[in-house]
Each structure stands twice: as C-alpha cells, then as structure tokens.
C-alpha positions as CSV (number, residue, x, y, z in Angstrom):
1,X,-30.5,4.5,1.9
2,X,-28.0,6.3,3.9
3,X,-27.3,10.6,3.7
4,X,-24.6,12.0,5.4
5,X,-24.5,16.0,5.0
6,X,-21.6,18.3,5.4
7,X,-21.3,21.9,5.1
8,X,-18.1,23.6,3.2
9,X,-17.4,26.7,5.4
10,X,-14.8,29.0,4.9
11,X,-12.5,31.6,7.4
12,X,-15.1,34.8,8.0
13,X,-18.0,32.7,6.3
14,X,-21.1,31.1,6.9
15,X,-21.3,27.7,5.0
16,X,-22.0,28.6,1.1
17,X,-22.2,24.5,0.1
18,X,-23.7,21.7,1.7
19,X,-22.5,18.3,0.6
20,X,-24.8,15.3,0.4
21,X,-24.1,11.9,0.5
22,X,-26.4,9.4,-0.6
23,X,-25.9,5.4,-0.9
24,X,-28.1,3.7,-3.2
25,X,-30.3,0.9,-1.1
26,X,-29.1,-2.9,-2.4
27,X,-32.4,-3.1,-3.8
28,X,-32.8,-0.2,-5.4
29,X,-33.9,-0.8,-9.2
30,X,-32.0,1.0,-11.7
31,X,-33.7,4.6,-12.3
32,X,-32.6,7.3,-13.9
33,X,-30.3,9.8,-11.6
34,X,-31.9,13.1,-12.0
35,X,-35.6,11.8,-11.3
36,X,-33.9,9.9,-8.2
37,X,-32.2,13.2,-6.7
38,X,-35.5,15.4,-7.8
39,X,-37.4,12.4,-5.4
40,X,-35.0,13.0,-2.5
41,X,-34.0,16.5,-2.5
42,X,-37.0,18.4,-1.1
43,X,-38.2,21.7,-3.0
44,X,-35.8,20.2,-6.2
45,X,-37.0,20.6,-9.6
46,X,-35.7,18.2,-12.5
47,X,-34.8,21.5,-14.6
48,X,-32.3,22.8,-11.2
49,X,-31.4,18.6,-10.8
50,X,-30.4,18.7,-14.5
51,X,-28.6,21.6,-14.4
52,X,-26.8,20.8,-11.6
53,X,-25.6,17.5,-13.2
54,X,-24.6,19.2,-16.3
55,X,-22.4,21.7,-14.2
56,X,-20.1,19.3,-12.0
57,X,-21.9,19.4,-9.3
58,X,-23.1,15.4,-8.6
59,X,-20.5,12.6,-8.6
60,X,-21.6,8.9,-8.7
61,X,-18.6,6.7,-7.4
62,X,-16.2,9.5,-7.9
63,X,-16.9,11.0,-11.4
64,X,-19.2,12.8,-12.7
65,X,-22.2,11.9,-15.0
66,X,-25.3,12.6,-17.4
67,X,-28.7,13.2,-16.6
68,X,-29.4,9.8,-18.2
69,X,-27.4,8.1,-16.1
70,X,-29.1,4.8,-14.3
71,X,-28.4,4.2,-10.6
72,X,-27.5,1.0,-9.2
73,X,-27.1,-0.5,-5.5
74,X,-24.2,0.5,-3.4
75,X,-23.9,3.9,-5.5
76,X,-22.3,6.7,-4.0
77,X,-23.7,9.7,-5.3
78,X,-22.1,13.2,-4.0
79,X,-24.3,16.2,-4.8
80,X,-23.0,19.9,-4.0
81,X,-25.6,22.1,-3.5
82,X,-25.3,25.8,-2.8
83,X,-27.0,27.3,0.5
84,X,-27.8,30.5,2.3
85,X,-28.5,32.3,-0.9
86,X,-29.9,35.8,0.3
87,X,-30.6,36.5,-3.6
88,X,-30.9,35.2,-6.6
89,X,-30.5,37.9,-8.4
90,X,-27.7,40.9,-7.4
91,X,-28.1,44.7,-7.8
92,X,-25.3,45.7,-10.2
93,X,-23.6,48.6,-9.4
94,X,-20.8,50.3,-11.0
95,X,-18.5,49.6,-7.6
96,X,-14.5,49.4,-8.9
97,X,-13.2,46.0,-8.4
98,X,-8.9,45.1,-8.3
99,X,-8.7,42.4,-10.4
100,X,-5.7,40.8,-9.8
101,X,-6.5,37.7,-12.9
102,X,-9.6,36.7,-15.0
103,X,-9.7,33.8,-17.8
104,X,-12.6,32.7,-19.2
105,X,-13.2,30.2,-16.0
106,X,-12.6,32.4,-12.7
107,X,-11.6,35.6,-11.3
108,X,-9.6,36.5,-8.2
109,X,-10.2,40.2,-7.0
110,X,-8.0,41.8,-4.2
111,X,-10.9,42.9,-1.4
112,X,-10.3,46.3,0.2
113,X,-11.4,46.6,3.7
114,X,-14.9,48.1,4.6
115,X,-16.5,46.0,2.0
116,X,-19.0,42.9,2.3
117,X,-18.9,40.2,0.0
118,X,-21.9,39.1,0.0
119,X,-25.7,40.9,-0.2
120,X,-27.5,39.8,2.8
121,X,-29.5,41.7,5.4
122,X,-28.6,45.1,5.6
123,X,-26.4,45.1,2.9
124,X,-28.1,44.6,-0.3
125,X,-26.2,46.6,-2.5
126,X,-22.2,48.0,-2.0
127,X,-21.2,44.4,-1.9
128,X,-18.0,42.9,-3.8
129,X,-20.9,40.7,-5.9
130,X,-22.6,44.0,-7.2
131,X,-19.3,45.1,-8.0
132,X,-18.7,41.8,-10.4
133,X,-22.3,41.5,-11.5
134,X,-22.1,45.0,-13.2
135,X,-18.5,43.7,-14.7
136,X,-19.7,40.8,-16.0
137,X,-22.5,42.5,-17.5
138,X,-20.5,44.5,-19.8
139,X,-18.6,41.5,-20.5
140,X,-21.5,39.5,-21.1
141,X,-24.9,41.4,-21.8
142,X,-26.6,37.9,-21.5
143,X,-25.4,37.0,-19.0
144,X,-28.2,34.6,-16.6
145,X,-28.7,37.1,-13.6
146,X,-29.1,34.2,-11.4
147,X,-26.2,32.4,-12.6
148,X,-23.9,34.6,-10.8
149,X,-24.6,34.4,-7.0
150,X,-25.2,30.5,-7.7
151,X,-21.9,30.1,-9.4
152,X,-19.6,32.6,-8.6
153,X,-19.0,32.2,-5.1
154,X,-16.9,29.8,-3.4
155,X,-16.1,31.3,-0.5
156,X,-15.7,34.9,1.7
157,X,-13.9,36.9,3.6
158,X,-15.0,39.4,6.2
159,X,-16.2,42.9,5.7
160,X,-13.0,44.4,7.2
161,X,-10.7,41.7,6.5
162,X,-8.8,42.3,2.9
163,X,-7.2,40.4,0.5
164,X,-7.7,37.3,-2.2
165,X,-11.0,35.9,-3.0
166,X,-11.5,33.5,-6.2
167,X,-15.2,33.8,-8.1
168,X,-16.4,31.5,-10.8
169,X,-17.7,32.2,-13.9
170,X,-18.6,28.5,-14.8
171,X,-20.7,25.8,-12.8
172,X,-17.8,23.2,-13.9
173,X,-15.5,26.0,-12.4
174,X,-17.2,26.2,-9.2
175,X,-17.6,23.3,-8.7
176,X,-14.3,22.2,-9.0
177,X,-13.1,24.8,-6.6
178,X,-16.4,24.2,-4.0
179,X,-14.4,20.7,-3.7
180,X,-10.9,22.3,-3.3
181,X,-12.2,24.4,-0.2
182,X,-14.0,21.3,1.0
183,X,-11.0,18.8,1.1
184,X,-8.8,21.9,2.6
185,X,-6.5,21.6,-0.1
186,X,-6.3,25.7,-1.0
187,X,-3.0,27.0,-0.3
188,X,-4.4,29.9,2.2
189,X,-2.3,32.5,4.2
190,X,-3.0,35.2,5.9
191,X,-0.9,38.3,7.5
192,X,-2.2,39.5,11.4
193,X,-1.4,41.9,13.5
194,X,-2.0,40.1,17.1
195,X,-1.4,41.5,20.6
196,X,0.6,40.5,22.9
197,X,4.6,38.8,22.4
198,X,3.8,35.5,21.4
199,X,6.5,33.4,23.2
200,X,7.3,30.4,20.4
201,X,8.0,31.4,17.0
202,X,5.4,28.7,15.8
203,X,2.9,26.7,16.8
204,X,-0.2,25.1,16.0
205,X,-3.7,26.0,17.3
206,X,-6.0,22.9,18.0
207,X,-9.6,23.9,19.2
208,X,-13.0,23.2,18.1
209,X,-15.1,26.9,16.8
210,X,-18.7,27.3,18.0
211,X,-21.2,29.9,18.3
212,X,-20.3,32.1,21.5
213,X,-22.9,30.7,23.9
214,X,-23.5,34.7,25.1
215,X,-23.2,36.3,22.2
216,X,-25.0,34.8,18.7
217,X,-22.9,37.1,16.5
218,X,-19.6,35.9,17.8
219,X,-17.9,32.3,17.7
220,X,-15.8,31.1,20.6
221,X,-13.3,28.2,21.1
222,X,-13.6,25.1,22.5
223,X,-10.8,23.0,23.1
224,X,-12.2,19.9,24.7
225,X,-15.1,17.9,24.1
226,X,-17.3,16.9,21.1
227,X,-18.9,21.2,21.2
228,X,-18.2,23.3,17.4
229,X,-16.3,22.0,14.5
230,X,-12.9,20.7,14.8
231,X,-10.7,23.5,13.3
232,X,-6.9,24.0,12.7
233,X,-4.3,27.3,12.5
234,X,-1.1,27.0,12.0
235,X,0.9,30.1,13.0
236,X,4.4,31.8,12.4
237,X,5.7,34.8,14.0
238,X,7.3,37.2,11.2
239,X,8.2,40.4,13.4
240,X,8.1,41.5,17.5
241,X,7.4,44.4,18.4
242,X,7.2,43.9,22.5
243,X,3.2,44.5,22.9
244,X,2.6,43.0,19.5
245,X,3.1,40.7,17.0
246,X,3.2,40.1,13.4
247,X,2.0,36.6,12.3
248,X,1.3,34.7,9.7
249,X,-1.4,32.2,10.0
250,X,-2.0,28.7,7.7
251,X,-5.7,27.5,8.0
252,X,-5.9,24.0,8.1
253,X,-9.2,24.0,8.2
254,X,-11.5,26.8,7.5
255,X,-14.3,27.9,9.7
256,X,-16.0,31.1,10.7
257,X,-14.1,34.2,12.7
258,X,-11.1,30.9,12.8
259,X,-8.0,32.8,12.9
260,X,-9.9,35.7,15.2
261,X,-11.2,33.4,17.5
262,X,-8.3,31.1,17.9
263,X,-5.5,34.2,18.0
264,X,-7.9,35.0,21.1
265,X,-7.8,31.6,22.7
266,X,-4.0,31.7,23.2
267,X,-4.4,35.0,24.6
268,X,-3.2,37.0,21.7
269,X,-6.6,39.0,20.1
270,X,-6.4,40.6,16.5
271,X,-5.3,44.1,16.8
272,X,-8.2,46.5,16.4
273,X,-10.6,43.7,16.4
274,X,-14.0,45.1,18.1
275,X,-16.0,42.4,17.8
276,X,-13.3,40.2,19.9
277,X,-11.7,43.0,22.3
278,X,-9.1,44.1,20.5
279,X,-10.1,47.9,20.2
280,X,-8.8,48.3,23.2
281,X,-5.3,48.3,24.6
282,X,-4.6,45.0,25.8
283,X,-0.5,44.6,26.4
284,X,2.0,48.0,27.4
285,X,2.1,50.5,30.1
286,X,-0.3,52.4,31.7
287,X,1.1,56.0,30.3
288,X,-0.8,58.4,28.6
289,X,1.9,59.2,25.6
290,X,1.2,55.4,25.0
291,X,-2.4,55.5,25.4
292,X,-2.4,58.1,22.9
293,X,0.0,56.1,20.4
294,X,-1.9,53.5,20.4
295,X,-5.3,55.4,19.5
296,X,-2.8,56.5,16.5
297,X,-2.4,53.0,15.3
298,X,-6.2,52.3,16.0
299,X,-6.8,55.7,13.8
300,X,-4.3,54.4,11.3
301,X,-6.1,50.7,10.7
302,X,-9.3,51.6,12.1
303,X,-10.9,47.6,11.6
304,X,-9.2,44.2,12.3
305,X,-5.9,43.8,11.6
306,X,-6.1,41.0,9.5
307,X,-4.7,40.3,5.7
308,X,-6.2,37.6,3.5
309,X,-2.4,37.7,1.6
310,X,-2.1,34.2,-0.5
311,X,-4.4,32.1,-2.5
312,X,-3.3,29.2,-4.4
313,X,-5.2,26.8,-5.8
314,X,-5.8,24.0,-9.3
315,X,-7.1,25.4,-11.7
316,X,-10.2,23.7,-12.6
317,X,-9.8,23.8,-16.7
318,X,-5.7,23.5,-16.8
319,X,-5.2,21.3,-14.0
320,X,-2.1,23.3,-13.5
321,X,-1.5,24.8,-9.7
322,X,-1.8,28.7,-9.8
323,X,-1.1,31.1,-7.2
324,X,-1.7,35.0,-5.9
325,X,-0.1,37.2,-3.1
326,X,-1.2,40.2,-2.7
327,X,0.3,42.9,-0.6
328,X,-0.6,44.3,2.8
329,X,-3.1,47.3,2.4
330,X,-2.4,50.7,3.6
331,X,-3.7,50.9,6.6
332,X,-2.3,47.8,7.8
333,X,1.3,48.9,6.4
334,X,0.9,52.1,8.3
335,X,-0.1,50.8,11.7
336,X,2.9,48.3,11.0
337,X,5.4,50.8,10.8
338,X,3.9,52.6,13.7
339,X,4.6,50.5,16.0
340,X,8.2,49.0,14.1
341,X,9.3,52.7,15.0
342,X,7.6,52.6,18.6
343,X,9.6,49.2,19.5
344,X,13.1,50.8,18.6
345,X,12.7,53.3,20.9
C-alpha cells in the first residue's frame, strides 16, 4: 500500500487539512472502507471514520462513497482530514461579526484588523470563531459544539491582515471548499501597501517559503533549491507614490506569511509590517518633516498594510461561481491618502 500526505495551507495560515492518499495493495481482499481507514488511520474511531465518509470527506477513484462501501485493488482512496485543532469546542462570545453573505451552506465575514481567527495559545477567546460560534448558536440552539471548529474553517488570514474569509456550516460544504483551496482554484486578491517604487508594473514572484532558519516565528524565501514549499504571487502595481507602492497581489499558491515574505524578497517589505521590517522607514530622505510623516502614516495603519479584498469561489451546493470584494478598511484608506497627497507635493 502506498500513502502520500499533503497539507492544504493557506496565505497567513498554518496547514488546517492534511490530505491522504492511499492505494489499495493488488491483493487486498474486498473489506468494507470505513473498518479499512479506522485500521490505518492511527487514533481513528469508526464513529469519526463514518462520519467523515458521510460528510465529503473520502473519495475512492474520484467520488465519493458510503460507509458500506467494499475496497478493491488499485483503489485510490483520498481522505481529508482536519489538523492543528487547538479546540474542539470554542468559547462563544457575543463578538460582532460583518457578514457580508450566509445561506444555509457557508458564510463569508469581512475580518477587521486586530482580530485572530482562530483560538490557539494565547488567544482562547476574542477570536473571529467565538464570534460565529455565539451566532450560530442563536441560529441554531443545537447546534454540535464540536461541529463548528471541525467544519467551519477552511482557511485564515492573519491577525492584522483584513478582509474575506469563507466558513462552513456543513461537512459536504467544507469539504467541497477544503478541495477548492487545495487545487488553488479560489479566485484570491489581495490589496498591499509595499515600500519601495517597484520598477515593472507586473511581474510574477517565483520562490520556495520556509521557516526563517533564525527566527521560528517568521518564514523566509528561498529561491533555489529543493528548501520550503514551492509558492507563487503574481503581482500588479495599481498606484506610485515614489517611496511606495500600491499592489495588488494574485496567490498562485497559498502558503504562510506568502505575499509578506515574497514582497520582501524583491526588496519591497509590507508597509508597517513589524514582524518583516517594515515599521521602519525603509525608502525617502533622511529629513525629519519626513520622518515625522511617516510615523503619521504608521499612526494612521498601525499593523501590516495588507487587504484580503476578493474571494471567489463554487459554491459547493449550486455549483454556480460566486464572488465577494470587499473594500479597503480605514486605516488602510487613510495611510493611502496620506501618502497620495505626500507624492503630489
């Protein structure tokens, strides 16, 4: 039997779904498909196996199956599984959520910045996830607390990035759009406030993403070699404003701190962004009336200057293409017509 395993990561993420890819042995006798995953899934139960099944979440050759179903050699069986799950069961809190659409199957909510998506260590309650828990609640009074972590998310954003995120309120829903992230085929573009004057007025960024080899928090790029997951940005300039530059960026691919870390690489680091170096004033003069314009704009969008502005996506009931923009925050705005104003003088 062969198992390949790939994770579905997603820009400002850690992985939330490992794939797994089993094929059957020639040999293999038939056997029924939830007592062969429960056998080769360590710490899997038949109730979780079954449940999984039932939700989307397995394929055999491309579709999807019943519990009952008996294996046969040369089977291909594709089983999403969801990982890094901090809790199982979420905090609600009464935290007010922009809800930019909701059916019955998903929900996509407009982040504002400051927020983390996700509870994890030291930040087990305040998260976007509270937020929806509590809504559901009153939606649904009974409502599976565990369903929601396991279900809902797809895929994050970072705390002081803003912008589009999609939840699910089914397992057939997440599942669907767990596959959508994993074959790159989300329509996802994000507005960012870079320094420097980027010289082209597009290009593409082509560099592997890795853990920093200093610094375990950060990610860094590497360009050549085999080191870090191969990773893709697209980018297009939409304004100039001499010592920096307003872009929008297509991921290709999504992987953590991508657009921050490969912005970076080419020498052009997200405005504001402290984590990367961009708190501090990288392109301009050396005159205090600037120095002190610039701490302005920092004042003005104090986090990274980055937008999650367009999500689009199938919709995993209609089959129909759906999409969102959202507009640039605040903060953003004002740091953007800061330096709009600067430029002309």
């Amino acid at each position: 039997m062969q198992i390949d395993t790939e994770l579905i990561s997603e820009e400002q993420s850690d992985a939330l779904y490992e794939r797994k890819i089993f094929t059957v042995d020639k040999g293999q006798e038939p056997f029924r498909i939830d007592k062969w995953v429960q056998m080769h899934m360590e710490g899997a139960t038949r109730n979780k196996v079954q449940q999984g099944i039932e939700a989307g979440f397995l394929t055999v050759n491309g579709k999807t199956v019943k519990s009952n179903y008996k294996i046969k050699p040369g089977d291909e069986i594709i089983l999403m599984s969801l990982i890094n799950p901090e809790h199982t069961i979420l905090k609600e809190e009464p935290i007010p959520l922009n809800i930019v659409y909701e059916d019955e199957f998903l929900m996509v909510i407009n982040k504002p910045p400051n927020m983390v998506v996700h509870p994890g260590v030291g930040n087990f309650s305040g998260t976007l996830l509270n937020g929806v828990a509590y809504y559901l609640r009153q939606q649904i009074p009974q409502l599976n607390e565990e369903s929601l972590p396991r279900f809902g998310l797809v895929h994050r954003i970072d705390k002081n990035t803003t912008g589009l995120i999609v939840l699910a309120k089914t397992g057939e829903a997440a599942a669907h759009l767990a596959k959508q992230f994993f074959n790159h085929t989300v329509n996802r573009r994000y507005t960012a406030l870079v320094w420097g004057n980027i010289q082209e007025e597009e290009g593409t960024i082509n560099a592997h993403i890795a853990r920093h080899k200093q610094h375990r928090k950060m990610f860094d790029a590497y360009p050549e070699g085999e080191t870090g997951k191969h990773a893709i940005t697209h980018y297009k300039v939409l304004e100039r404003f001499n010592y920096v530059t307003l872009v929008e960026c297509r991921l290709e691919t999504g992987r953590t701190h991508q657009i921050r870390v490969h912005m970076k690489h080419i020498g052009h680091t997200l405005f504001n962004d402290a984590e990367y170096g961009g708190d501090k004033i990288l392109k301009g003069t050396i005159y205090s009336r600037y120095k002190q314009f610039v701490d302005n704009c920092f004042e003005a969008c104090p986090r990274c200057a980055l937008h999650a502005k367009t999500l689009g996506f199938i919709h995993p009931h209609t089959g129909k293409e759906i999409f969102f923009e959202s507009p640039l925050p605040a903060d953003m705005e004002t740091a953007i017509e800061k330096w709009r104003q600067y430029s002309k003088v």
